[in-house]
C-alpha positions as CSV (number, residue, x, y, z in Angstrom):
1,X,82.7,142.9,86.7
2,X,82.3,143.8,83.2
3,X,85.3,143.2,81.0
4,X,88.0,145.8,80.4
5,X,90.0,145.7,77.5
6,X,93.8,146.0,78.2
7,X,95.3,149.9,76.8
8,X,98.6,149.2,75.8
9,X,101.0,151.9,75.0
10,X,104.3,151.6,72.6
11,X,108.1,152.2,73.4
12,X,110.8,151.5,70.6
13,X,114.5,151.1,70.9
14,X,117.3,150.7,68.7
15,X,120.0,147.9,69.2
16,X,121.8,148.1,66.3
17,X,121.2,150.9,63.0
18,X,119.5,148.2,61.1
19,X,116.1,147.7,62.5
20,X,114.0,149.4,65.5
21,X,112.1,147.3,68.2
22,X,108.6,148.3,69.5
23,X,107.3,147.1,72.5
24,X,103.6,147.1,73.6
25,X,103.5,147.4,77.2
26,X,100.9,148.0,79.8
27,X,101.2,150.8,83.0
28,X,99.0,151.2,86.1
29,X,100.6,154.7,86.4
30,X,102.4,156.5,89.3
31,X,100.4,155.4,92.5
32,X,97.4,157.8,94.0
33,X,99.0,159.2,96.8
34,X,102.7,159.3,98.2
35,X,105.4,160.9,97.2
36,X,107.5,160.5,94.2
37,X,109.8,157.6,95.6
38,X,107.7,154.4,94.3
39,X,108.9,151.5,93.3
40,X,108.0,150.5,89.6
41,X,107.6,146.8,88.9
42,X,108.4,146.0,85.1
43,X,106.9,142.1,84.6
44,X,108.2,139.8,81.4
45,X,105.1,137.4,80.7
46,X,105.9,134.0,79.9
47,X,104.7,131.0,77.2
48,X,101.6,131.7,75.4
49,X,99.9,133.9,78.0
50,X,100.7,136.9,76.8
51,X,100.8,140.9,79.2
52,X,96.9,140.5,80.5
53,X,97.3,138.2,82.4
54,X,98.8,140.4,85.1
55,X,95.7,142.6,84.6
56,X,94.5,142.2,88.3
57,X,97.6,142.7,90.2
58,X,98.0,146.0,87.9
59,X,94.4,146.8,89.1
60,X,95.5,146.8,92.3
61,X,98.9,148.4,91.9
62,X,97.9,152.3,92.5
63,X,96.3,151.4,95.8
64,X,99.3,149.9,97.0
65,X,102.1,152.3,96.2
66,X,103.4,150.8,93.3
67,X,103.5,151.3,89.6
68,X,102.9,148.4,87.6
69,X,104.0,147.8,84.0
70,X,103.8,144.7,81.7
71,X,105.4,144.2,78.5
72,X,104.7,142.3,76.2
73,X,107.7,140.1,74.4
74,X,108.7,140.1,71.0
75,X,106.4,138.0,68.5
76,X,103.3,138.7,71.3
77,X,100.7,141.7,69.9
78,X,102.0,144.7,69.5
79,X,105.0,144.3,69.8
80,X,107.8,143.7,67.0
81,X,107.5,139.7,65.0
82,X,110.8,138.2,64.9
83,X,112.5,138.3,61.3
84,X,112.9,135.8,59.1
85,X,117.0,136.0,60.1
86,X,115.7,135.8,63.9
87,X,113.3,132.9,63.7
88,X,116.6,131.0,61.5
89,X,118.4,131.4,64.2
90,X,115.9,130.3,66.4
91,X,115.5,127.1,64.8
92,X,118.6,126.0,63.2
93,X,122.0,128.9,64.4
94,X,125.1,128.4,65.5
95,X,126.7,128.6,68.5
96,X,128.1,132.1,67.3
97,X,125.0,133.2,66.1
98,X,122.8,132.2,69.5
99,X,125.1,133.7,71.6
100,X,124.7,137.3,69.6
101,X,120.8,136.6,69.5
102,X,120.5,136.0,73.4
103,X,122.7,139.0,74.1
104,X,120.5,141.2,71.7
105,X,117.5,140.2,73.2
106,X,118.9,141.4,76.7
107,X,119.5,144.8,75.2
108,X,116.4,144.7,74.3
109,X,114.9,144.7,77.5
110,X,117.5,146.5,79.2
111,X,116.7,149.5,76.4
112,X,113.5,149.2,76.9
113,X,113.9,149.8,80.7
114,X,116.2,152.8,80.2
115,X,113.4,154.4,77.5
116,X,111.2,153.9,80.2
117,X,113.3,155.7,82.7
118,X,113.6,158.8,80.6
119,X,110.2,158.4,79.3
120,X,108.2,158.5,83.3
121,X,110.8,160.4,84.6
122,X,110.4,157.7,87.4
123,X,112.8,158.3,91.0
124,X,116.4,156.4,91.2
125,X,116.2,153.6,93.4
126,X,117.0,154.9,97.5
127,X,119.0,153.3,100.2
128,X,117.9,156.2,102.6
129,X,114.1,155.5,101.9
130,X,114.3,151.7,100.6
131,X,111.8,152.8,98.0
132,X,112.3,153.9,94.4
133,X,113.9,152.3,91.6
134,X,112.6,148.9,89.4
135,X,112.0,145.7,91.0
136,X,112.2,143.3,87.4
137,X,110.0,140.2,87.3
138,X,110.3,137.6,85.0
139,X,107.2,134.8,84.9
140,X,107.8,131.2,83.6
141,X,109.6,131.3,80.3
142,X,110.2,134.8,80.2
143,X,113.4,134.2,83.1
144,X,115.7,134.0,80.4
145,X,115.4,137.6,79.0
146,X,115.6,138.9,82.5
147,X,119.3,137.1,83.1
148,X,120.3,137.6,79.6
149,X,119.6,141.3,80.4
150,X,121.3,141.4,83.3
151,X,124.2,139.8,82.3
152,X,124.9,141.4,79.1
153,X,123.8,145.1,80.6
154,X,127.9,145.7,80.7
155,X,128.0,146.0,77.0
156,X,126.2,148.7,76.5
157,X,126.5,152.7,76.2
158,X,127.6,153.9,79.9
159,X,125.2,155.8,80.0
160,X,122.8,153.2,79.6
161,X,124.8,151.3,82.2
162,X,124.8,153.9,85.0
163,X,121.4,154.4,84.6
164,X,119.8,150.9,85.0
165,X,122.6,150.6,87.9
166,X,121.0,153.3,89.2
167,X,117.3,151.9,89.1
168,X,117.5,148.1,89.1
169,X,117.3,147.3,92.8
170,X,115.7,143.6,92.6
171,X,114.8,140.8,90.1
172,X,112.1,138.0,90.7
173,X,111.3,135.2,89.6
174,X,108.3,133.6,89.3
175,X,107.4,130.0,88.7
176,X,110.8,130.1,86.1
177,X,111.1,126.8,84.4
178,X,114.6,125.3,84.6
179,X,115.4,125.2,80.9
180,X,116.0,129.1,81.3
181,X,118.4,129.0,84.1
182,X,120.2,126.2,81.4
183,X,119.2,123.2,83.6
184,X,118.9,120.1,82.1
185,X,115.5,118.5,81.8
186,X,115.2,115.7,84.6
187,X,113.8,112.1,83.7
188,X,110.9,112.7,84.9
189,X,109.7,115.8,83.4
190,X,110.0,113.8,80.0
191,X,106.6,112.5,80.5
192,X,105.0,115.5,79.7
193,X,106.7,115.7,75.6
194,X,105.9,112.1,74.8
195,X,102.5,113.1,76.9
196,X,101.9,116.0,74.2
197,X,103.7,114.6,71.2
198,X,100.5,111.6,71.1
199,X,98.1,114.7,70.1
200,X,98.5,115.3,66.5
201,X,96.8,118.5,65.9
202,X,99.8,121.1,67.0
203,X,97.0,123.8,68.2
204,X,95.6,121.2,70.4
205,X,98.8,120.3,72.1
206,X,98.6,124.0,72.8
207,X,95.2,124.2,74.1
208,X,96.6,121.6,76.0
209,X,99.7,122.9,77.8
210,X,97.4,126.4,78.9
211,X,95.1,123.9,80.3
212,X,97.6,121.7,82.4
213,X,100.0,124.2,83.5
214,X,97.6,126.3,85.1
215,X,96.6,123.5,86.7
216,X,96.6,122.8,90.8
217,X,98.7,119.6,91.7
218,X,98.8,117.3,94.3
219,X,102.6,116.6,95.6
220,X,104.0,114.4,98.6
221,X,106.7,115.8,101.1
222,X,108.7,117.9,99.1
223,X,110.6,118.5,102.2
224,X,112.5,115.6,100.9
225,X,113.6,117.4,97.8
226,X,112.8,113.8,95.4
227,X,111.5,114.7,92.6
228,X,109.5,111.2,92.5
229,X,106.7,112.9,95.1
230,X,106.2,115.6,92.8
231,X,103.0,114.9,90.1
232,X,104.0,116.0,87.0
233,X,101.4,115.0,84.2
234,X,98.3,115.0,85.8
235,X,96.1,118.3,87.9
236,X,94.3,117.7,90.8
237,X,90.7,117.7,90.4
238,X,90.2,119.4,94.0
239,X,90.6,122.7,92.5
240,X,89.2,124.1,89.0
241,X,92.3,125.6,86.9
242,X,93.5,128.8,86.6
243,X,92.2,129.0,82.5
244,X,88.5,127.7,83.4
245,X,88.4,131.1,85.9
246,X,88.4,133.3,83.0
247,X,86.0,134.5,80.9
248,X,86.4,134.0,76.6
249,X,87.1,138.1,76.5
250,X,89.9,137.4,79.3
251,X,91.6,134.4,77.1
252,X,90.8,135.9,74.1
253,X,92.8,139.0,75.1
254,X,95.8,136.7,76.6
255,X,96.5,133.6,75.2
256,X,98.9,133.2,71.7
257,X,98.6,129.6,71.3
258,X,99.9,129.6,67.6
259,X,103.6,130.7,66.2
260,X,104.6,132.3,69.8
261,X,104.3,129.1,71.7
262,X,106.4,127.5,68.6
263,X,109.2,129.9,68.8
264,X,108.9,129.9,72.7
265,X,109.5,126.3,72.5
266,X,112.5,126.3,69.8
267,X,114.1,128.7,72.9
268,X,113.8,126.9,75.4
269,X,114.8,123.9,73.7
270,X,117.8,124.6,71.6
271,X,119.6,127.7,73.7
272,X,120.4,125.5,77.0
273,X,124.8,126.7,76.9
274,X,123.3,130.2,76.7
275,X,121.2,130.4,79.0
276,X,123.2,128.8,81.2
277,X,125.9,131.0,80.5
278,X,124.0,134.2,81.6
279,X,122.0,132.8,84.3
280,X,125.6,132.1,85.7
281,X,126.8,135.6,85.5
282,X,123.3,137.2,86.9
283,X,123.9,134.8,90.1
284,X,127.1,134.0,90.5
285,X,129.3,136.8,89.4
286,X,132.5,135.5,91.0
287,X,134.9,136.3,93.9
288,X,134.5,140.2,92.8
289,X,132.3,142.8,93.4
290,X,130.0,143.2,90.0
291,X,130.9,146.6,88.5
292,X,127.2,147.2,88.0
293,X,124.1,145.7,90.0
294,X,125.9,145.7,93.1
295,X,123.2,145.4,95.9
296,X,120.8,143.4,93.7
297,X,118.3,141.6,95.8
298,X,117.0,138.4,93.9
299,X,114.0,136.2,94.5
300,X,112.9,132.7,93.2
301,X,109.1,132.0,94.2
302,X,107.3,129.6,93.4
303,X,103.4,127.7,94.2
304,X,102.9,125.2,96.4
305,X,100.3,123.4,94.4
306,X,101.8,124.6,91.1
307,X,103.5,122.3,87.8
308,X,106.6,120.2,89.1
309,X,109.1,121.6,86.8
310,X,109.1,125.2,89.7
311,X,110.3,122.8,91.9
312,X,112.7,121.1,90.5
313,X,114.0,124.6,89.0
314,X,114.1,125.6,92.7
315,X,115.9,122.7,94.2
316,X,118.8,123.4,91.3
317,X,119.4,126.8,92.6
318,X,119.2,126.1,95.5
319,X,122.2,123.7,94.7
320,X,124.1,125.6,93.3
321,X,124.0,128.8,95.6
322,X,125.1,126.7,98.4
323,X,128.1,125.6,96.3
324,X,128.6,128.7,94.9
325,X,129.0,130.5,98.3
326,X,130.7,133.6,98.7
327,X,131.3,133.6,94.8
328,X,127.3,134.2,94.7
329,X,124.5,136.7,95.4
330,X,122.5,136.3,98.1
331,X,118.7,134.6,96.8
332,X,115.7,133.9,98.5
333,X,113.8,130.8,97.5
334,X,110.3,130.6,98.8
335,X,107.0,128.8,98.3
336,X,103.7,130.1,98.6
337,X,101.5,127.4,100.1
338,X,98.6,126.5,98.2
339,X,99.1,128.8,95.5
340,X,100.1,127.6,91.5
341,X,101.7,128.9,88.3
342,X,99.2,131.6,88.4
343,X,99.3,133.5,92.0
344,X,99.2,136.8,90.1
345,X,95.9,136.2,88.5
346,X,93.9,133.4,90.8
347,X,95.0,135.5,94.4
348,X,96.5,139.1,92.9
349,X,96.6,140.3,96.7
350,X,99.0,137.5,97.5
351,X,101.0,137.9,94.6
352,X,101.2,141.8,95.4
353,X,102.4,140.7,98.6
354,X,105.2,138.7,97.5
355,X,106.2,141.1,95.1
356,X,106.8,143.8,97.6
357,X,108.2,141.6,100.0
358,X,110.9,140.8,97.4
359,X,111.2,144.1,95.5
């Protein structure tokens, strides 16, 4: 199949009066045939692989029923660079000043989704029908924007509230990687830093990381939930990678290897209390009903064959739900056998699948 360039189009939103926000964003389009009450799927990318890679699952999305849109996240093209007051914060802010960051990046996302709304004219999610509304998916790194969304959505404009409260029936994650639900990292996934940090050239310990973590692995029982039978440096050779399936147009298009994966990496590293904090509120709201998102349906998924660090991510919330009890949502943790980091792009039918299974 001849290569396709991805169309993006452009919405922009407005957190505060000082500066506007513009994010580039693919959309499949309302589906073929059917009526009006579709679900939309909105998907967050993750690390370095930037809105194209979900390019055949939105291929696909008409023919299923679906509408499909991809945004892609500050700093990645098209949409709006961080500022020089951002990437400070980023790399050296207080506890003050992350906390504001992490809750303006939520409205970001959150405004986005409301734009959106008014913009597609898209239907309210139904109970009659089950169809409807936004099912949000968050990939890898991008799980942190999702719950920082979701948990900061009750400060802002009612409006805006009742609205998202109105469409937001599901969130899913995909392969999230602890660090964004605030776990800490375990001993073992240490090995892959020191692993990097030998390789001097920065650009090649980023050439690196696209080529391991879409990787296919070889674990033991992880029925046994110990992390020790999990392989977490080195990919199976008994399936190619993800990365060596696409063509130089497809990774061309995708891949920000440079200053994204940087500032990626100064989030995930440096914002573990926040993150913590809001993936605590998105799950685990308390003994009372949440005033907004009340019938939210959430989803962890992860691959079978995929990095370690989705399974130790899982086994953590799994944890913690069970403690959390009745003071939690209800979440559904599931593998997908002999799939990796990549379902949506290696096997987009099966990744369809599990997104309207969870949606």
């Amino acid at each position: 199949m001849a290569f396709q360039r991805t169309t993006f189009e452009t919405i922009t939103v407005n957190v505060d009066e000082r500066s506007a926000v513009q994010f580039a964003y693919t959309d499949s389009g309302a589906p073929l045939i059917g009526d009006r009450c579709y679900t939309t799927i909105i998907a967050i990318h993750g690390m370095c692989f930037a809105a194209p890679v979900f390019k055949r699952v939105h291929a696909l999305a008409q023919d299923r029923g679906i509408r499909f849109v991809a945004l892609n996240r500050r700093n990645y093209p098209g949409s709006t660079p961080y500022n020089e007051e951002e990437t400070n914060v980023l790399r050296d802010g207080t506890k003050e000043e992350r906390d504001a960051y992490l809750r303006n990046r939520g409205h970001e996302i959150a405004l986005f989704i409301d734009r959106f709304i008014e913009k597609t004219d898209i239907a309210p999610k139904s109970t009659a029908t089950g169809g409807g509304g936004i099912a949000l998916l968050a990939w890898s790194a991008g799980s942190g924007l999702l719950t920082a969304m979701t948990a900061h959505a009750d400060t802002l404009p009612r409006p805006v509230q009742s609205r998202l409260s109105s469409y937001i029936r599901s969130l899913i994650f995909q392969e999230s990687h602890g660090t964004q639900f605030g776990f800490s990292v375990s001993e073992c996934e240490f090995s892959i830093p020191r692993l990097v940090d030998h390789i001097p050239n920065v650009e090649e310990r980023h050439n690196m990381f696209g080529q391991w973590v879409s990787g296919y692995f070889e674990h033991g029982d992880v029925s046994t939930r110990d992390r020790k039978v999990l392989s977490w440096v080195v990919p199976s050779t008994k399936r190619m990678g993800t990365i060596y399936n696409m063509t130089k147009e497809e990774q061309e298009e995708m891949l920000c290897l440079g200053y994204e994966a940087t500032l990626d990496m100064l989030f995930m590293t440096h914002f573990g209390k926040q993150l913590g904090e809001v993936y605590r509120k998105t799950f685990f709201p308390g003994g009372e009903e949440p005033r907004l998102f009340k019938d939210l349906k959430i989803t962890y998924f992860l691959g079978g064959i995929g990095p370690a660090f989705a399974f130790d991510a899982a086994w953590n919330l799994e944890k913690d739900v069970k403690e959390a009890g009745s003071k939690g949502r209800r979440v559904d943790v599931r593998i997908v056998p002999e799939t990796n980091h990549f379902t949506h792009w290696d096997d987009p039918e099966m990744a369809l699948d599990v997104y309207l299974e969870s949606a």
